[in-house]
TILOMAR-721389 format. One record per residue (C-alpha): residue in three letters; residue number from 0; x, y, z. Coordinates in Angstrom, 3 decimals, always signed. Each point is the difference from the previous one (the first is absolute). Last residue first. Layout:
@residuo: ALA num: NUM east: X north: Y up: Z $
...
This chain:
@residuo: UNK num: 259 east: +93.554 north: +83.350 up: +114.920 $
@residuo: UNK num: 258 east: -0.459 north: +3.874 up: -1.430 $
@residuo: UNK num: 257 east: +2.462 north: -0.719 up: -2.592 $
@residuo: UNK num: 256 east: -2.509 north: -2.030 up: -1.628 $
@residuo: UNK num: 255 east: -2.570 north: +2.885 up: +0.353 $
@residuo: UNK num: 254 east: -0.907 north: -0.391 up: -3.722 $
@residuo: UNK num: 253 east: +3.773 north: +0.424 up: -1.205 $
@residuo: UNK num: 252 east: -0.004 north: +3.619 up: -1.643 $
@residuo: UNK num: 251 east: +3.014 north: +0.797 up: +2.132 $
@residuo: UNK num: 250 east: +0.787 north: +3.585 up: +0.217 $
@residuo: UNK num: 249 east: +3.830 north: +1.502 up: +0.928 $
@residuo: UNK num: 248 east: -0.387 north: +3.919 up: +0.456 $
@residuo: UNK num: 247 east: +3.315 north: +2.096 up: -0.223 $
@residuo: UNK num: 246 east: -2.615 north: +3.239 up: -1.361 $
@residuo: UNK num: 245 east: -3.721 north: +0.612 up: +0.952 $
@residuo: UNK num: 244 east: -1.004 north: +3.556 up: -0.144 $
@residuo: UNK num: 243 east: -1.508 north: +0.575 up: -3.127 $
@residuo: UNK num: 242 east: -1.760 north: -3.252 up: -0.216 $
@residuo: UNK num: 241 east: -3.586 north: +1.612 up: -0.881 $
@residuo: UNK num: 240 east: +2.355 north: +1.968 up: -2.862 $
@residuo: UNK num: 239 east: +0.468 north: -3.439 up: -2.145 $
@residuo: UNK num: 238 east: +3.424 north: -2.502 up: -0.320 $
@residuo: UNK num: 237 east: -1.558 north: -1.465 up: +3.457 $
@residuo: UNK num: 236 east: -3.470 north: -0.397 up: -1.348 $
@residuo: UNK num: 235 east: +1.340 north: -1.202 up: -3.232 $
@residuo: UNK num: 234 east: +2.403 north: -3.035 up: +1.815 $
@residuo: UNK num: 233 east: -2.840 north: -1.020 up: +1.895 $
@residuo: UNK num: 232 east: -3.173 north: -0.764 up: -2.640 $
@residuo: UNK num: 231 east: +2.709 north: -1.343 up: -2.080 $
@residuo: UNK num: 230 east: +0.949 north: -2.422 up: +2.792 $
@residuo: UNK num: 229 east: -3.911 north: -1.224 up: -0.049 $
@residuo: UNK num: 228 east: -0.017 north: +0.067 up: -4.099 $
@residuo: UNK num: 227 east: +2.592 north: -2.630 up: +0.542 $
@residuo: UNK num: 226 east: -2.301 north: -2.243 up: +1.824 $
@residuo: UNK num: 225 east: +0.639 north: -1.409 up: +3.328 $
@residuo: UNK num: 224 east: -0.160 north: -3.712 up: +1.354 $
@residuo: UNK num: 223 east: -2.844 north: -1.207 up: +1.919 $
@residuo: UNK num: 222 east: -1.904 north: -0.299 up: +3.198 $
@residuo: UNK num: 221 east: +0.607 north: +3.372 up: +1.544 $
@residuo: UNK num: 220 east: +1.932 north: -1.223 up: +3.048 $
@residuo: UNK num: 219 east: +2.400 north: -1.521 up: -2.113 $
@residuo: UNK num: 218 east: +2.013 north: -3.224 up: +0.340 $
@residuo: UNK num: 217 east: -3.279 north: -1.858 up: -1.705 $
@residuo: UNK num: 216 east: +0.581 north: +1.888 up: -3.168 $
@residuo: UNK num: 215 east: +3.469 north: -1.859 up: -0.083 $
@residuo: UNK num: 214 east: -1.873 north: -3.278 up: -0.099 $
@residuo: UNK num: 213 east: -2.742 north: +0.868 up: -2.574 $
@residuo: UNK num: 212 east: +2.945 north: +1.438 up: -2.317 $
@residuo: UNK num: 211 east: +1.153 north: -3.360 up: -0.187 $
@residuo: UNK num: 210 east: -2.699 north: -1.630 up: -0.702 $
@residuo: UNK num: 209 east: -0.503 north: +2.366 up: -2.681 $
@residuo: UNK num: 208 east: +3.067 north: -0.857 up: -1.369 $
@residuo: UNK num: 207 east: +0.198 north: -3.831 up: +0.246 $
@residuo: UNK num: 206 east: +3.140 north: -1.838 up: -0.147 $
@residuo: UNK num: 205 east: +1.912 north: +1.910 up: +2.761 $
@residuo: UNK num: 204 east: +3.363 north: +0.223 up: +0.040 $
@residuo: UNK num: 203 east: +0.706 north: +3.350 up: +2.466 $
@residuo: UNK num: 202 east: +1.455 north: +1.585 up: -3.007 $
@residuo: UNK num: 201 east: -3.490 north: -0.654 up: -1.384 $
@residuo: UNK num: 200 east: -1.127 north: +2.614 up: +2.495 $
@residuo: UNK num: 199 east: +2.260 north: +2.591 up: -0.453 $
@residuo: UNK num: 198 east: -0.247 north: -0.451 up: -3.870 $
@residuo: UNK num: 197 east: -3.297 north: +0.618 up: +0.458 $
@residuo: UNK num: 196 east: +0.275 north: +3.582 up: +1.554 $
@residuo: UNK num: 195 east: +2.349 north: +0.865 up: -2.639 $
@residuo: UNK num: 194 east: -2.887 north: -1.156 up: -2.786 $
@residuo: UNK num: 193 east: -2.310 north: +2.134 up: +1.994 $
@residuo: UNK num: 192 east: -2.608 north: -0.615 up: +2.706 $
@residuo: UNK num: 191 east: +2.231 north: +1.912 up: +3.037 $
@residuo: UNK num: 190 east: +1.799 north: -1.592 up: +2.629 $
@residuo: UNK num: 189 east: +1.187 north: +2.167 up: +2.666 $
@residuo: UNK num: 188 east: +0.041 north: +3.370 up: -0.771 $
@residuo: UNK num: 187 east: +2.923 north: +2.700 up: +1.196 $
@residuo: UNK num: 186 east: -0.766 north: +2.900 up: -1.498 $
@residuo: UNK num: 185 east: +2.593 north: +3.184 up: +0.783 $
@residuo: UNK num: 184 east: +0.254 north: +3.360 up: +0.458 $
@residuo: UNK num: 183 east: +2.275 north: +2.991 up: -1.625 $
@residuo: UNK num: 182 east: -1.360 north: +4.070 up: +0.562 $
@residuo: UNK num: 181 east: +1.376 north: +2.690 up: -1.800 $
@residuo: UNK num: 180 east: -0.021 north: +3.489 up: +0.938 $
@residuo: UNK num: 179 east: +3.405 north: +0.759 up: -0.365 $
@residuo: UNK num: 178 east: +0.733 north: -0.018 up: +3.675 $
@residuo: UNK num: 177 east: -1.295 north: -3.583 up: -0.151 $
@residuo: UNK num: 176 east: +2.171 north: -1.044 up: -1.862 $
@residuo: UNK num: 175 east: +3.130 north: -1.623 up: +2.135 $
@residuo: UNK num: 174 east: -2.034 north: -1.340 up: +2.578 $
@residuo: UNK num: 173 east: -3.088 north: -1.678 up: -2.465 $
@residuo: UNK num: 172 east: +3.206 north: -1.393 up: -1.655 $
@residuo: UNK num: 171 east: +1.117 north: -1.711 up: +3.487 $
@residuo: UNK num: 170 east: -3.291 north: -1.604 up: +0.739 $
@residuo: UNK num: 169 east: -0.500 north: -1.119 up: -3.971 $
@residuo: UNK num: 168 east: +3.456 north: -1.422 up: -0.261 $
@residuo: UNK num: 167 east: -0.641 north: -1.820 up: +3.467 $
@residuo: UNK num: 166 east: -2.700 north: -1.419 up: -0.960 $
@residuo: UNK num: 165 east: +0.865 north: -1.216 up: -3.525 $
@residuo: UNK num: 164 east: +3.497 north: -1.496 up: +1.715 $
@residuo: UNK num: 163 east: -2.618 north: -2.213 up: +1.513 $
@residuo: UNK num: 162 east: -1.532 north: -1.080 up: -3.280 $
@residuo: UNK num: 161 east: +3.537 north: -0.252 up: -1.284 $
@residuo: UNK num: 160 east: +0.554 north: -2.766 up: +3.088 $
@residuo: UNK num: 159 east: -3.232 north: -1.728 up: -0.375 $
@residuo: UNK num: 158 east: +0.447 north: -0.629 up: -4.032 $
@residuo: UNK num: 157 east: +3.158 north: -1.224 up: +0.854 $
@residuo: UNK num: 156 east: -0.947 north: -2.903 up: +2.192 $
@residuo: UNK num: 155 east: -2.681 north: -1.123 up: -1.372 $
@residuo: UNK num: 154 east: -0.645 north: -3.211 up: +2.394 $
@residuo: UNK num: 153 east: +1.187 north: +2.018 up: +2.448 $
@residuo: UNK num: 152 east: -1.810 north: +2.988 up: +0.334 $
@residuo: UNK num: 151 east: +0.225 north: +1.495 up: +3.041 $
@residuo: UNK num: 150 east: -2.542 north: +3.155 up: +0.858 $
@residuo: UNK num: 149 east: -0.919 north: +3.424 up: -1.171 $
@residuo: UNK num: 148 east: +1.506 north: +0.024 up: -3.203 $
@residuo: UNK num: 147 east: -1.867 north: -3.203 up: -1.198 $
@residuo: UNK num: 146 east: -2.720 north: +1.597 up: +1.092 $
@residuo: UNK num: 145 east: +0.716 north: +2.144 up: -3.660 $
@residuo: UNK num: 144 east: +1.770 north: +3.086 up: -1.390 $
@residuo: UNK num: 143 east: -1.066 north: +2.252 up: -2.550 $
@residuo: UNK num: 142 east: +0.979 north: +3.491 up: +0.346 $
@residuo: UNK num: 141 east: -2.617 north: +2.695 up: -0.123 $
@residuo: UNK num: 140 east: +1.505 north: +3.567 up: -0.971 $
@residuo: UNK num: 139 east: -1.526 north: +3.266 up: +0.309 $
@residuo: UNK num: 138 east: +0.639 north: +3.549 up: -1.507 $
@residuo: UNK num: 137 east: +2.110 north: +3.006 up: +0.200 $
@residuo: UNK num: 136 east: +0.753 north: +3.102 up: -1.158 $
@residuo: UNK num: 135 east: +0.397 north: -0.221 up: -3.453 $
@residuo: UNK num: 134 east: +3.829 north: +0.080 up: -0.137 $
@residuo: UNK num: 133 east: -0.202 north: -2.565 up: +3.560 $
@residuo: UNK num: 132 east: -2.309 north: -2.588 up: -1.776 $
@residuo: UNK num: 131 east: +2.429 north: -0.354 up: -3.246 $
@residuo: UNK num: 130 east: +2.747 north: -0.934 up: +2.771 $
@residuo: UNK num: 129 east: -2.111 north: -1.865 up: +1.646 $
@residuo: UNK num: 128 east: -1.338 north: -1.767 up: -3.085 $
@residuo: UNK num: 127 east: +4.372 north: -0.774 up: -0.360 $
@residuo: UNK num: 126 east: +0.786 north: -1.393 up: +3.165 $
@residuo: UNK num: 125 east: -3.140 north: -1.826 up: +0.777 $
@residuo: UNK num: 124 east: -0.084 north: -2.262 up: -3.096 $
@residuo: UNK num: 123 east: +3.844 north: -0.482 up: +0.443 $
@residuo: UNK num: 122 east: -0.558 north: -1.363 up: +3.669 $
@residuo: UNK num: 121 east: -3.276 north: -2.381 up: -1.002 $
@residuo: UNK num: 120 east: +2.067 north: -1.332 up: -2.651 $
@residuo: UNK num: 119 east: +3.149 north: -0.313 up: +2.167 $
@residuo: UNK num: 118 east: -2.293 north: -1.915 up: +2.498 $
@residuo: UNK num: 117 east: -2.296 north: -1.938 up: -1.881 $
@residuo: UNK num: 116 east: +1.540 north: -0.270 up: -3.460 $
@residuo: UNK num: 115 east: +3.769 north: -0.519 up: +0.610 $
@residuo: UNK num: 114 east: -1.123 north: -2.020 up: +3.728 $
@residuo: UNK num: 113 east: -1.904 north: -2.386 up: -1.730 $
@residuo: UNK num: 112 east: +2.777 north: -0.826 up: -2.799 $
@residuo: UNK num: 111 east: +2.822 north: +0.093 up: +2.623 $
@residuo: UNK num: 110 east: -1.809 north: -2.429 up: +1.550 $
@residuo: UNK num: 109 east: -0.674 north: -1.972 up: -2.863 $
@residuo: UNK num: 108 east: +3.818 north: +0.181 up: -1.162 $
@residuo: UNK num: 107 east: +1.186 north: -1.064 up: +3.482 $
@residuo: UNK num: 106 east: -1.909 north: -3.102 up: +0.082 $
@residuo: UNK num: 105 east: -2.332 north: -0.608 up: +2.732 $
@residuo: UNK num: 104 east: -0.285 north: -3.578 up: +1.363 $
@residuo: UNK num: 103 east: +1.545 north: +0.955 up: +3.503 $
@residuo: UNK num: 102 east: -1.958 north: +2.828 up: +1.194 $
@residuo: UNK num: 101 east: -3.172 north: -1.779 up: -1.565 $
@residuo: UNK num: 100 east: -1.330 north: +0.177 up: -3.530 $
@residuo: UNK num: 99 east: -3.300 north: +0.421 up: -1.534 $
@residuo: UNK num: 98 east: +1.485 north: +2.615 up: -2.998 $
@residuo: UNK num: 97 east: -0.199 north: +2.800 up: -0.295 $
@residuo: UNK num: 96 east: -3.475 north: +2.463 up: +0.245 $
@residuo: UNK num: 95 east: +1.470 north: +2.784 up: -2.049 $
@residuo: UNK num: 94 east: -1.372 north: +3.873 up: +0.429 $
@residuo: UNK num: 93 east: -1.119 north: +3.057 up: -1.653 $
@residuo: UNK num: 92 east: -1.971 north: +2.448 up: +2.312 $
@residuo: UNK num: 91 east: +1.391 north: +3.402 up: +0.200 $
@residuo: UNK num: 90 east: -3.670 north: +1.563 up: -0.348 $
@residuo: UNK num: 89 east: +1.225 north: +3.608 up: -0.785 $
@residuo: UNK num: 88 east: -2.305 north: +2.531 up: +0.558 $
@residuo: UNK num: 87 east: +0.122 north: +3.832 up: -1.187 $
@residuo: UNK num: 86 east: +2.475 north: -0.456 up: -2.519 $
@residuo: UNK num: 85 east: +0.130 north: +2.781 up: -2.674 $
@residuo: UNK num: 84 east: +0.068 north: +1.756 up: -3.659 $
@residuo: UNK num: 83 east: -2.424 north: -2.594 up: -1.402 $
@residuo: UNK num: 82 east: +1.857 north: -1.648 up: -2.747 $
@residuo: UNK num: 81 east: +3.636 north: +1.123 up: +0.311 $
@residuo: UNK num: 80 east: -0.181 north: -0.094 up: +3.908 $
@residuo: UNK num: 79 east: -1.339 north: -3.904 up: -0.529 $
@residuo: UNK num: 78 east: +2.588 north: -0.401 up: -2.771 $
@residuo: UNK num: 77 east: +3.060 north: +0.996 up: +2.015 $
@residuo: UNK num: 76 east: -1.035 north: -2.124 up: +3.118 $
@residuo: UNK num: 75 east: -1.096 north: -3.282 up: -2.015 $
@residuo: UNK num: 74 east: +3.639 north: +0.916 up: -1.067 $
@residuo: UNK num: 73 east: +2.076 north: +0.881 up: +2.840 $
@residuo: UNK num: 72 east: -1.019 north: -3.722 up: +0.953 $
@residuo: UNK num: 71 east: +0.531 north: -1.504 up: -2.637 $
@residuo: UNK num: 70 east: +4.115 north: +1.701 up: +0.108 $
@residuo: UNK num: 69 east: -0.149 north: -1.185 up: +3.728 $
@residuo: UNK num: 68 east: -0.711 north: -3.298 up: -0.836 $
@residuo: UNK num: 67 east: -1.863 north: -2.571 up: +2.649 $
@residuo: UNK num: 66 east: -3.292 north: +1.649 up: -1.095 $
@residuo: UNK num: 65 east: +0.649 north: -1.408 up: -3.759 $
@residuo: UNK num: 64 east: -2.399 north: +1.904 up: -2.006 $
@residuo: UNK num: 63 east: -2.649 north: -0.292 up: -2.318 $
@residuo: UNK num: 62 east: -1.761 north: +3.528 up: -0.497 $
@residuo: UNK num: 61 east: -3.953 north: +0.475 up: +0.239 $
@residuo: UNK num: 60 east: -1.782 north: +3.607 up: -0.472 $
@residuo: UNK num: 59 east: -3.550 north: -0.543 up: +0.646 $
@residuo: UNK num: 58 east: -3.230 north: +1.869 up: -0.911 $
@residuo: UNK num: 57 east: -3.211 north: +0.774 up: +2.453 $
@residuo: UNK num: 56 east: -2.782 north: -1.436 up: +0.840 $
@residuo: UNK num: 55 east: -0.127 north: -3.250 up: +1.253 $
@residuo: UNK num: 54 east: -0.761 north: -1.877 up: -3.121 $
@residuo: UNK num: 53 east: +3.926 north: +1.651 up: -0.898 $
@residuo: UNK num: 52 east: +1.311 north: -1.212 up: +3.281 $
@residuo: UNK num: 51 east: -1.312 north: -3.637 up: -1.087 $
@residuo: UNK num: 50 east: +1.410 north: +0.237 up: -3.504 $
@residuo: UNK num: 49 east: +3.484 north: +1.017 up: +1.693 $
@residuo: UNK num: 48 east: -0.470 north: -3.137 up: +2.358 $
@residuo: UNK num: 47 east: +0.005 north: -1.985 up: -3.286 $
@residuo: UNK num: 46 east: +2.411 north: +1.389 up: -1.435 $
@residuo: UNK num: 45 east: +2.251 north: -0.258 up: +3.300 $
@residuo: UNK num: 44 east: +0.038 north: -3.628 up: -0.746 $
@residuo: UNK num: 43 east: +1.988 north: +0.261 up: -3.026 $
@residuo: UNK num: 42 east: +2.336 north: +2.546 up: +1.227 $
@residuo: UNK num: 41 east: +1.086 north: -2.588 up: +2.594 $
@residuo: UNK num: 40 east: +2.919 north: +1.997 up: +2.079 $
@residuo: UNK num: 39 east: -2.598 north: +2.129 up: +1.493 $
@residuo: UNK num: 38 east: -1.297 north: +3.702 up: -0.060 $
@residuo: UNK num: 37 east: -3.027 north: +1.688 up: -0.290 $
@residuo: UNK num: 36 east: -0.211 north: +4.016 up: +0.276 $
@residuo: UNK num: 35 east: -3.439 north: +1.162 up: +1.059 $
@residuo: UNK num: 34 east: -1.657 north: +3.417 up: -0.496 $
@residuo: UNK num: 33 east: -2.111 north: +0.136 up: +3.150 $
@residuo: UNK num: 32 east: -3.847 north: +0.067 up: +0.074 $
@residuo: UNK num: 31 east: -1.481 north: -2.280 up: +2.736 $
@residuo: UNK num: 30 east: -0.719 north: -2.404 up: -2.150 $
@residuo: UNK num: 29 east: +3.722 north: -0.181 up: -1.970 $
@residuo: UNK num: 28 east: +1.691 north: -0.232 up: +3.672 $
@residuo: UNK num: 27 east: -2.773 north: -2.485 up: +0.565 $
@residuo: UNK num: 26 east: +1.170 north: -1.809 up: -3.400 $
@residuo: UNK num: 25 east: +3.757 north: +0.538 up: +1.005 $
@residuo: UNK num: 24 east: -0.453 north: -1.437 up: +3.730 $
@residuo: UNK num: 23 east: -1.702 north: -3.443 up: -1.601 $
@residuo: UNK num: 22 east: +2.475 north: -0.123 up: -2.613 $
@residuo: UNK num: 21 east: +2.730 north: +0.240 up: +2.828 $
@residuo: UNK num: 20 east: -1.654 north: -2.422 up: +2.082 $
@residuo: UNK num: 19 east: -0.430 north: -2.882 up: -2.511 $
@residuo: UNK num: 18 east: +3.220 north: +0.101 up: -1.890 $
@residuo: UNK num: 17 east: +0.543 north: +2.407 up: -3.416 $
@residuo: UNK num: 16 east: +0.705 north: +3.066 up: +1.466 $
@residuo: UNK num: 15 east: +3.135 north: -1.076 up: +2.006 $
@residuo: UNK num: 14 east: +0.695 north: +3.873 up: +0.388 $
@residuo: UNK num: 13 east: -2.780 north: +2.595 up: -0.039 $
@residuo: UNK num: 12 east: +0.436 north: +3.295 up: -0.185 $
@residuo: UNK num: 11 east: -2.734 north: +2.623 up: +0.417 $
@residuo: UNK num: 10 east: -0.649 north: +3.390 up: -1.569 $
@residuo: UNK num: 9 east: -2.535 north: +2.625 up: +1.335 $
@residuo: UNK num: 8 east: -2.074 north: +2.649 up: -1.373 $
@residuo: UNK num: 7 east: -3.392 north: -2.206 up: +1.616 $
@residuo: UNK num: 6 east: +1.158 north: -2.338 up: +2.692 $
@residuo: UNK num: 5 east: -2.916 north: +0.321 up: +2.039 $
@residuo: UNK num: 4 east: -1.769 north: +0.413 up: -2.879 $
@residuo: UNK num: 3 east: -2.566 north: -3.186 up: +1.302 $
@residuo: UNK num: 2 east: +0.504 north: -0.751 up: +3.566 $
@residuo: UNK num: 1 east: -3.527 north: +0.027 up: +1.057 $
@residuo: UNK num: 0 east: -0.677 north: -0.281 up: +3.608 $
């Protein structure tokens, strides 16, 4: 079934813009008719996925902001509302891979680094769309968390734990909201074909990339590793009216890994 329009008169969000999945999700968003708001910390590499959104079909608004900052935050906020007038769906997806550390080998500024953007970023994100959400009477929010929330991590150790704290953020935010008509899930992929999705593996110390990624595919039932336009595909059906009743879900995109 077509999904074209589907997001016709509508705005969408999208935080961590500029990495693999969340240019993926704001081209489809783009394709299947929203108004899209792009935001990342690079504002050079959100040109590029602005030029993208634009072949897609419709024009851009793109702010550089600092998730981990409330004042940023209020602003990709302010100037969404001032630009379009609304949030419909809010992809909360900006995140930090850290370091390849253990429990012991972690610093205390790189943790407190991962956990600033991917747990207090993830919290402010939430906080304030809701709050723009509730005065027009609701909305949906995808949070992006990761396998890696699903399971121990402990070769990176603090990506794991803010990935977990992901989960339970979205569970207890789909609680609080939903009487305002606002629904909060989750993605949790496994490795994706990105440059975050490398970094995973070369954290791992392998010499040969593809070689690499031949290994991990063999792990999943499917054969290979995902594609960010596959996660896209995801978060816009649950930000879209088909998912209307789905709130508090938790969805790997893993290719049946989890499955084992």
């Amino acid at each position: 079934m077509s999904t074209e329009g589907r997001f016709q008169g509508q705005v969408a969000v999208v935080t961590g813009a500029a990495g693999g999945i969340g240019g993926a999700t704001a081209q489809r968003f783009a394709e299947d008719g929203a108004d899209v708001v792009l935001v990342d910390l690079d504002g050079t590499a959100l040109e590029e996925i602005a030029a993208r959104v634009e072949r897609a079909g419709t024009n851009p608004h793109v702010v550089t902001a600092d998730v981990s900052s409330p004042n940023s935050v209020e602003d990709y906020v302010s100037q969404a509302l001032d630009k379009f007038g609304r949030i419909d769906a809010f992809f909360n997806n900006a995140g930090v891979l850290g370091p390849w550390r253990n429990l012991f080998e972690y610093s205390e500024e790189d943790f407190d680094h991962v956990m600033s953007v991917n747990v207090k970023g993830v919290w402010l994100g939430m906080k304030s769309v809701a709050e723009a959400m509730m005065k027009n009477g609701g909305g949906a929010i995808v949070n992006t968390a990761s396998v890696a929330g699903l399971s121990g991590t402990p070769t990176v150790f603090a990506y794991g734990a803010s990935k977990h704290a992901v989960v339970g953020m979205t569970k207890s935010a789909a609680l609080s909201l939903g009487s305002h008509d606002i629904r909060v899930n989750a993605v949790c992929p496994a490795i994706i074909d990105t440059p975050m999705g490398e970094a995973v593996l070369r954290g791992g110390n392998p010499d040969d990339i593809d070689a690499a990624k031949d290994r991990v595919s063999e792990m999943y039932p499917l054969g290979r590793i995902g594609q960010p336009e596959e996660v896209a595909a995801l978060v816009t059906y649950l930000c879209s009216s088909d998912a209307s009743f789905i709130t508090g879900g938790i969805y790997p995109v893993d290719g049946g890994s989890r499955a084992r």
